[in-house]
C-alpha positions, 0 to 999 in steps of 0.5 A, spaced: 540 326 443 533 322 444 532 321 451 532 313 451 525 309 453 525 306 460 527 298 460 522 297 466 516 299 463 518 301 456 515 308 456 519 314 453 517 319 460 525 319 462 529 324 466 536 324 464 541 326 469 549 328 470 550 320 470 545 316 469 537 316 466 530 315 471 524 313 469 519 319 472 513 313 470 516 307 474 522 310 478 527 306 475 534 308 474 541 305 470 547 308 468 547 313 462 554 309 459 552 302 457 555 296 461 561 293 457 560 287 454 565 282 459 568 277 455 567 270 457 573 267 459 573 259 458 579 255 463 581 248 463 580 243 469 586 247 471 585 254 471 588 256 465 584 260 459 583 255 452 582 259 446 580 257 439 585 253 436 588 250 442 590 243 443 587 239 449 587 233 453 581 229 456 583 228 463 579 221 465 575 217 461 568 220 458 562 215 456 559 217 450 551 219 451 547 214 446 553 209 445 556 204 449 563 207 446 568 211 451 573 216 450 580 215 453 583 218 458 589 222 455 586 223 448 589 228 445 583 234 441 587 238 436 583 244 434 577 246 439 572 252 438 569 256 444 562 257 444 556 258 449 552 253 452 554 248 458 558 244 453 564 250 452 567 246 447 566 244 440 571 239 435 572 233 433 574 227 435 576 220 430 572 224 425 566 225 429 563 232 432 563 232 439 562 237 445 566 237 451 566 241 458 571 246 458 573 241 466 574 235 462 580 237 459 587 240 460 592 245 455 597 240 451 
């Protein structure tokens, strides 16, 4: 196996040890083993995990961005999606696209 290139500096000059890489170049070390991944656990306004496909309630009244319209508190958003961002959630309310904060809501 190669040795890897530096992720400090980029350059090849890489001395590999019993655990973990040192860069000879700029004395940068890491772990040989990559990091694993840590899945993103997103949680309602009361601790507990939601996952895609959830039923969530909103629980106060969210006003809309652009629009004099309000989102009542209790309405109920069948079918959610995870995904990255500051807003978690994405789904549609009344037919229309939305994305809410995974703190604005509670597991139905």
């Amino acid at each position: 196996m190669s040795n890897p290139t530096c992720p400090a500096c980029s350059l090849d000059d890489v001395l590999g040890h019993a655990d973990h890489w040192e860069c000879s170049t700029c004395g940068h070390e890491w772990p040989k083993e990559a990091p694993a991944e840590v899945a993103r656990v997103v949680k309602d306004a009361n601790g507990t995990p939601l996952g895609d496909g959830d039923t969530v309630v909103l629980i106060k009244d969210l006003k809309l961005r652009g629009s004099s319209q309000v989102l009542k508190q209790g309405t109920k958003v069948k079918g959610i999606r995870l995904v990255e961002g500051d807003h978690e959630i994405d789904c549609k309310i009344d037919g229309s696209s939305m994305a809410l904060k995974a703190c604005f809501v509670k597991k139905a």
